[in-house]
C-alpha positions in Angstrom: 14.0 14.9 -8.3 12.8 11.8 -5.9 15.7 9.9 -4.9 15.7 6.3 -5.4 15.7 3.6 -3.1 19.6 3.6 -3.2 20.0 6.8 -2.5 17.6 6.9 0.6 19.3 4.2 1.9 22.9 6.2 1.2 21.5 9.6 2.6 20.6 7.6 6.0 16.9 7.6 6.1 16.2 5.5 8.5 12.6 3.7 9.7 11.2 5.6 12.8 12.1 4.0 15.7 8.1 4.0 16.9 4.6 5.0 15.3 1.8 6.4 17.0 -0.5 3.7 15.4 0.5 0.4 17.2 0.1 -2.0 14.0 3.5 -0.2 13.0 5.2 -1.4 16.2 4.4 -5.0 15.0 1.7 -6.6 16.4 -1.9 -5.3 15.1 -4.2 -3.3 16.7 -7.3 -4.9 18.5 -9.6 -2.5 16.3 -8.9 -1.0 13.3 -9.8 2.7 13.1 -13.6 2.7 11.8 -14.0 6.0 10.1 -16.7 7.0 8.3 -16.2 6.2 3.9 -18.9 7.3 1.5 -19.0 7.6 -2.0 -18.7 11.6 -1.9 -15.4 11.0 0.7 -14.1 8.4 -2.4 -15.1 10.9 -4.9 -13.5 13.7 -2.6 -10.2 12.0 -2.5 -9.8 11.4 -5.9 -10.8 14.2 -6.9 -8.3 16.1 -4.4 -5.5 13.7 -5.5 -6.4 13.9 -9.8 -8.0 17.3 -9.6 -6.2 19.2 -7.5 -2.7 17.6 -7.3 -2.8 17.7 -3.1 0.0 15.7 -1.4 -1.3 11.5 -0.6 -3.2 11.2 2.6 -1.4 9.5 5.1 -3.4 5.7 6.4 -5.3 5.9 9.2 -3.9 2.9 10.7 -0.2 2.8 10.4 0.3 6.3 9.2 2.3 6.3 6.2 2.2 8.3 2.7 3.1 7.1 -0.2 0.6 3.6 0.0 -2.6 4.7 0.7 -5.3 6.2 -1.2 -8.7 5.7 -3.2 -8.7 2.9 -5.7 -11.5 0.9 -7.7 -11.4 -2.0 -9.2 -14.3 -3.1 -12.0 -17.1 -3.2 -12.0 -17.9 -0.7 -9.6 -16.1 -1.8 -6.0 -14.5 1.6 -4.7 -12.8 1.5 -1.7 -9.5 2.8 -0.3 -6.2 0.5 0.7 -2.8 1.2 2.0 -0.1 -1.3 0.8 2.4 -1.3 3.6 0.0 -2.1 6.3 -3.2 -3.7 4.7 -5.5 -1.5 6.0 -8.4 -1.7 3.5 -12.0 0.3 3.6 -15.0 -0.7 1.0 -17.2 2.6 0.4 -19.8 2.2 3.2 -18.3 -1.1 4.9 -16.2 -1.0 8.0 -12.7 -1.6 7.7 -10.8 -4.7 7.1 -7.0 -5.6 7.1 -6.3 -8.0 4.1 -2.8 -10.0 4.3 -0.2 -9.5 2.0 1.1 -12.4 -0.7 4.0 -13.0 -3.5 3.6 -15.7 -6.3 7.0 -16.7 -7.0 6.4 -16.6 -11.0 8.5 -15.4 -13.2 6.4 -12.5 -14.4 5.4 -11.2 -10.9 6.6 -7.3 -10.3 9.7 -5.7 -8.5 8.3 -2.3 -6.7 10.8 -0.4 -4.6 13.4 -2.6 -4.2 11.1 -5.8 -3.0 8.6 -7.9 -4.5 5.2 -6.2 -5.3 2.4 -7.3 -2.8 -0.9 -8.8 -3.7 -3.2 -8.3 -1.0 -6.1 -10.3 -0.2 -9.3 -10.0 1.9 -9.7 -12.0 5.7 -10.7 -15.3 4.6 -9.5 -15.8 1.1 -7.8 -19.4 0.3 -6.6 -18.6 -3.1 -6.8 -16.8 -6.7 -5.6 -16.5 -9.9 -1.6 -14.7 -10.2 -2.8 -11.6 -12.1 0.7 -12.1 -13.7 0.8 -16.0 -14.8 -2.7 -17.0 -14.1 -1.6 -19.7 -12.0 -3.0 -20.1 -8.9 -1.8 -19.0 -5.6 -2.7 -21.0 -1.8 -3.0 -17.8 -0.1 -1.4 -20.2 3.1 1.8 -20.7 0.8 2.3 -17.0 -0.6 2.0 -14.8 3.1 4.5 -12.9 3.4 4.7 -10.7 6.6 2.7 -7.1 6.5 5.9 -4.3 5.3 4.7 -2.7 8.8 5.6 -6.1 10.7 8.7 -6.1 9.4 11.6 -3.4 9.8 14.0 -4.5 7.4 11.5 -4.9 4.6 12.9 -2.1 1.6 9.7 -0.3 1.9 10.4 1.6 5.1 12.6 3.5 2.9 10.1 5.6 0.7 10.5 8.6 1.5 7.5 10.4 3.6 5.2 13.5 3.5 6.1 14.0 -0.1 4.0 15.8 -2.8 2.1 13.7 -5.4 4.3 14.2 -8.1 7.3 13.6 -6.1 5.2 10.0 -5.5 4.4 9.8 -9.1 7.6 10.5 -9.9 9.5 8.1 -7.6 7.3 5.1 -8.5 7.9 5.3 -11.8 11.3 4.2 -11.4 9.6 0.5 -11.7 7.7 -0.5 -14.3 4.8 -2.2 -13.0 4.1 1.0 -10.2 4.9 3.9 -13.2 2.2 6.8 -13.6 1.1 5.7 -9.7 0.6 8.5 -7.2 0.2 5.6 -4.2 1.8 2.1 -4.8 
């Protein structure tokens, strides 16, 4: 069984002290990594994560599991996102790094001991809170990138887990239940 945030804290896991990719060290990367992204890699990494049950993919950019992975949102945009770093990739688009915002509402979500993130392209003012409706100045909801910030809860997941052990340990909050990435 996953152990909880509580318990990874208690056990001593600990962030690492450095990363290989430099956005993790605190201060972004000049480039992001520009891989290649079709629609037969999307449809190969869901199908590997659904299908097949294979362990999360780690980001290309800051390197951590549990955040990253192929997502789509309707109509048809598919693209793939991790949520601890904001690295972000549209199917056939080069990569982008969207910033990460909290709506102080009421009804906005707890995930993993910290506020859930909403992230947001390069150049977006505001939206609507998918929670209230209200809308958020993107200006007055930035919070720093998880990556950037070393004390932030989420350096505790746990890392180079299997997919059920992610589906598993997100569902200990509501709003991230029945997710294999956050």
């Amino acid at each position: 069984r996953p152990p909880t945030m509580q318990s990874a804290h208690a056990t001593g896991m600990r962030p690492p002290a450095h990363s290989s990719a430099e956005g993790a060290r605190g201060s972004p990367p000049a480039r992001l990594p520009h891989l290649p992204f079709s629609r037969a890699d999307w449809d190969a990494a869901c199908f590997a994560a659904f299908g097949e049950g294979r362990a999360p993919t780690p980001c290309p950019d800051c390197g951590r599991t549990g955040f990253f992975g192929a997502r789509i949102e309707e109509p048809d945009r598919r693209y793939r996102q991790c949520r601890f770093c904001g690295f972000t990739q549209d199917v056939d688009r080069p990569p982008q790094r969207f910033r990460p915002t909290v709506h102080a509402c009421r009804e906005w979500p707890q995930a993993a001991k910290a506020s859930y993130l909403w992230w947001v392209a390069p150049g977006v003012a505001s939206y609507r809170c998918p929670f209230c409706g209200d809308r958020v100045i993107v200006s007055q909801a930035a919070v720093p990138r998880p990556v950037d910030d070393r004390r932030h809860p989420w350096w505790m997941v746990p890392q180079r887990k299997s997919r059920f052990y992610y589906t598993e340990f997100w569902g200990h909050w509501a709003y991230s239940r029945g997710r294999v990435e956050l």
